[in-house]
N, C-alpha and C positions, 0 to 999 in steps of 0.2 A: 351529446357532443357533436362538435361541426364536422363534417366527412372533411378528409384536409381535399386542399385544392389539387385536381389531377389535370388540370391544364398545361403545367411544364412536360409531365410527361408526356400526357398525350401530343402533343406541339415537339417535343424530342421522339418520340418514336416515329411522327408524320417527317420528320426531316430525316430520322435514317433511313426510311424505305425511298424518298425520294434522292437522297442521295446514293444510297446501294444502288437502285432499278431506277432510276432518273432516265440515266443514257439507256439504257434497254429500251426503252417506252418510246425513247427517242428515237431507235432504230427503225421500230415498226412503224411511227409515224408518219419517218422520212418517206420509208417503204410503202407507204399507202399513199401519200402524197403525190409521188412520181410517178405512182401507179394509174392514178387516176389523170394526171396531167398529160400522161406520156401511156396510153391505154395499149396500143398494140406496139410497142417497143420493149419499155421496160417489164411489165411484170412477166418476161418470157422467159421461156428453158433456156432459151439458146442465151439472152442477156442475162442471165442470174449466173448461168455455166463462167461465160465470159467475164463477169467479175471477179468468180471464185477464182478463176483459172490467171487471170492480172494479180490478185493481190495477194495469192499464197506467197510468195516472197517478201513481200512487205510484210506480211503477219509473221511470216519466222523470223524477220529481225528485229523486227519490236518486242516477239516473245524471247530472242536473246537480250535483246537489252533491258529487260524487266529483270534479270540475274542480276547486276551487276546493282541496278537501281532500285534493288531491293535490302541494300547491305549500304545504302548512300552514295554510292557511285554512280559513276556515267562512265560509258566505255565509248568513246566521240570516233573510233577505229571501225564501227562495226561496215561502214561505207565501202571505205579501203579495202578492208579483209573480204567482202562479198568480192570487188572487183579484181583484187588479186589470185581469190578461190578459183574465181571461175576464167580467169584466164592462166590460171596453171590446170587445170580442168581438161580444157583445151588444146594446151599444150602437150600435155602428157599423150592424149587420143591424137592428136595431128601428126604432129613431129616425133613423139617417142613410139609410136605405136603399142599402148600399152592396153593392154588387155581393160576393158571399161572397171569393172568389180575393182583392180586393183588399183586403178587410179583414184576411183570414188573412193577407197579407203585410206588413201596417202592422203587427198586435198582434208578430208575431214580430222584426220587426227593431225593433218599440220594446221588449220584453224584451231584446235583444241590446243597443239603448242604455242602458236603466236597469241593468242589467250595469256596462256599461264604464263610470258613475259610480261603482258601489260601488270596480271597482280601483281608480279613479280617487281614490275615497275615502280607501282603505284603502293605498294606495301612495303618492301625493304629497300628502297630507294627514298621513301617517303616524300614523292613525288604528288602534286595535287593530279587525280584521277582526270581532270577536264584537259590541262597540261601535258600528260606523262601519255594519255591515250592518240591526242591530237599529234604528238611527236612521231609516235608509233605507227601511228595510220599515216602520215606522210612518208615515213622510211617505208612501208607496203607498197604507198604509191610508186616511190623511185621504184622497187621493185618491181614494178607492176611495166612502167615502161622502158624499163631495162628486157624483161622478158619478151615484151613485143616491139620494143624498136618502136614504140608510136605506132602502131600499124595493125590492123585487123588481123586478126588467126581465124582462117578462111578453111575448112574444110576438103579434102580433094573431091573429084566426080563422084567416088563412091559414098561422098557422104560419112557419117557418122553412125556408128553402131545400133543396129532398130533397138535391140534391150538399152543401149542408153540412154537415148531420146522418146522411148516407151515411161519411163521415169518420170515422166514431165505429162504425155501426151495423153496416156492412157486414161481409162476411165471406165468409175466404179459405182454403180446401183445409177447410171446416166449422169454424174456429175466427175470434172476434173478429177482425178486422182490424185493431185496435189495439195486437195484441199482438205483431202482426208489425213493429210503429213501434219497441217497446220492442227485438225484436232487432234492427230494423238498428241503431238506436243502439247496442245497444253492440256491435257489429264496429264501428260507426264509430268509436266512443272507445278500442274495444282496438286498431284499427290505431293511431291517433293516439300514446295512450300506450306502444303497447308496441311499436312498431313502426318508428315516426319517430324523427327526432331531436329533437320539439318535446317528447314524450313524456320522455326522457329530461331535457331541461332542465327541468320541471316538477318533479320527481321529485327532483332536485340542489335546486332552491331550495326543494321543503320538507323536506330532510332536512338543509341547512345554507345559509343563505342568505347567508352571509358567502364560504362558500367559491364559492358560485357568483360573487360582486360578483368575486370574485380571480382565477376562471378566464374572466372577461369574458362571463359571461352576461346579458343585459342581465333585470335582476330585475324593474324593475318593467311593463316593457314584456310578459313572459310573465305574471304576475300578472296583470294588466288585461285581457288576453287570455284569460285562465283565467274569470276573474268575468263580461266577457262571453258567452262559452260558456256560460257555467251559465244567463244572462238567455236566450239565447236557446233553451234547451231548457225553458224555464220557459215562456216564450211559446206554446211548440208546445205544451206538456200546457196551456196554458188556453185555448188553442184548441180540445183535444180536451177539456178540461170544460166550454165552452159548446157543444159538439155533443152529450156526454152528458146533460147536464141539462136543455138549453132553455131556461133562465130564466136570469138574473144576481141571482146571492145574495150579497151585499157580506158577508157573514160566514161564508164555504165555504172560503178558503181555511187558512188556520188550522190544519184539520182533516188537510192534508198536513203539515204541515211537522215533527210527531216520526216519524211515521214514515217519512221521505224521509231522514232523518237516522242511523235506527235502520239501516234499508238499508244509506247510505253507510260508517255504520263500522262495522256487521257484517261486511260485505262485506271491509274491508281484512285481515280475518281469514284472509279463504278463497282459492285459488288462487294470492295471490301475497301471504304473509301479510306483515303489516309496512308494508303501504301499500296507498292506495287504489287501487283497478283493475274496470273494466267489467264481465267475466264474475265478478268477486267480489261485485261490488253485486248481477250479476241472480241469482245464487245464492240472496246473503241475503233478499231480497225475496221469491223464490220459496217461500223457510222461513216467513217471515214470513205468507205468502199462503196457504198451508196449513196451518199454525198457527190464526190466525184463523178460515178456514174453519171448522177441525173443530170447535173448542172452541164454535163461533157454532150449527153442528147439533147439536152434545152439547145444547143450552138454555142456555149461558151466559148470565149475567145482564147490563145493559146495563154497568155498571162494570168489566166483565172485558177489555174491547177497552184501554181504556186502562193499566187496571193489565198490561198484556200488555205493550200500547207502551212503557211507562216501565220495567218490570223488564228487557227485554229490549236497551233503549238502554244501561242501566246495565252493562248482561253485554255487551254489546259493547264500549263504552269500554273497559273493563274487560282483553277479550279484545285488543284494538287497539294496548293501551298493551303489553301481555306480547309480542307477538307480535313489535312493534317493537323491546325490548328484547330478547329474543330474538335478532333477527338482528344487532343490534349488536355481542350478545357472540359470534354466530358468524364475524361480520365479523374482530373483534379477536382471534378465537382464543383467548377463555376457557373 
């Protein structure tokens, strides 16, 4: 007999390794490239630190926003909710004089509540997720400059709390400490998602959410859940951007929000392609973080960061939506 032909497979499993580890390969790539371009700059302690130490905040709202965009949502707030976190953050240390522990526990679990309105929004309102969050995050805004009057939250002479701005500053085995925040997050979202059962029901309601109502998963109760989770890792990064910064700048957040985004569905590209997932977010981020770097010491010019952000959001969409179709038709055996 004729051995049957093993060229589709072979040809399908060359496309899953390079679609899983694609973007990995491409990290290190970038990483040697700029390495070698940029020989006593870039491949340094001090410049590898100073990355880590820039984009830990970006990588914790991309890894909230992979909650949300893993159940078929988009939570378009999570901009808003950084800049409101961290200038009520501020406010509570400036003005209220409140003890740092107790403040960093209020700004987090009230990111975790302004969370559970948007589910709350966008599942028994039955509002569209892109709509209902975009609403949400501008009522934060007014908030945001109702709290400061437009105006900076300036610190007095004595400064700000050393344990609270140690938060930020500190550092562990010679790298940021903030960057050790970003990985336990995501072990903690790759056990949750990939690991649990809560993960898998996430994952059913955004790939058919009909089928999940039929297999009795209760939809909007994980949704709500999902958008909570995103508030409160939102909380935590504007806690760590009122430890970075020191002041409350009522128009700083904004500034996360494409590429917390770009992150999240890059990421659904890589490791576990076709959906969103933890180690795929810290992947893209990482590309993202290197990226910017190098092109920032080549002398890019100040419009290049953005046009970077925005070409690179469109090439992921892009990549996100194939990848997804992709597994469908490997699902269906076309």
């Amino acid at each position: 007999m004729t051995p049957p032909d093993r060229r589709p497979a072979v040809r399908h499993r060359i496309g899953h390794l390079v679609g899983a580890y694609g973007l990995l390969a491409l990290t290190v790539l970038l990483f040697a490239a700029f390495s070698l371009t940029l020989p006593d700059t870039f491949p340094t302690l001090d410049n590898i630190s100073a990355v880590l130490s820039n984009q830990s905040i970006p990588a914790m709202l991309a890894l909230g926003a992979t909650i949300p965009i893993a159940t078929g949502k988009f939570d378009l707030s999570i901009g808003y909710g950084l800049g409101l976190a961290h200038v009520v953050m501020m406010r509570l240390l400036v003005a209220g004089h409140w003890p740092w522990p107790a403040a960093c526990l209020v700004v987090v679990l009230g990111g975790a509540a302004v969370g559970a309105v948007n589910g709350a929004v966008v599942e028994f309102a039955r509002i569209d997720s892109f709509i209902a969050t975009l609403g949400t995050g501008s009522i934060m805004y007014a908030f945001t400059g109702w709290i400061t009057g437009g105006a900076r939250i300036v610190p007095g002479p004595g400064g700000l709390p050393a344990g609270f701005t140690a938060l930020y500053d500190s550092r562990f085995l010679g790298l940021p400490v903030s960057a050790f925040y970003v990985l336990a997050l995501t072990a903690v979202l790759w056990l949750l998602l990939e690991r649990l059962p809560l993960g898998r029901y996430l994952y059913v309601i955004g790939s058919n959410t009909r089928a999940a109502d039929l297999v009795g998963i209760p939809t909007r109760r994980y949704v709500t859940g999902a958008f909570t989770a995103s508030g409160l890792v939102v909380g935590l990064a504007g806690v760590l951007l009122a430890a970075q910064q020191q002041t409350g700048n009522p128009s700083v957040g904004m500034d996360y929000l494409l590429p917390a985004f770009v992150g999240a569905l890059l990421g659904s590209t890589a490791i576990r392609p076709g959906r969103a997932n933890a180690p795929g977010t810290l992947v893209a981020v990482t590309v993202l973080a290197i990226g910017l770097a190098g092109i920032g010491q080549l002398g890019a010019r100040f419009w290049v960061t953005p046009m970077f952000n925005g070409a690179t959001l469109l090439i992921a969409v892009g990549l996100a939506g194939y990848a997804a179709r992709r597994q469908l038709r490997h699902g269906a055996g076309l």
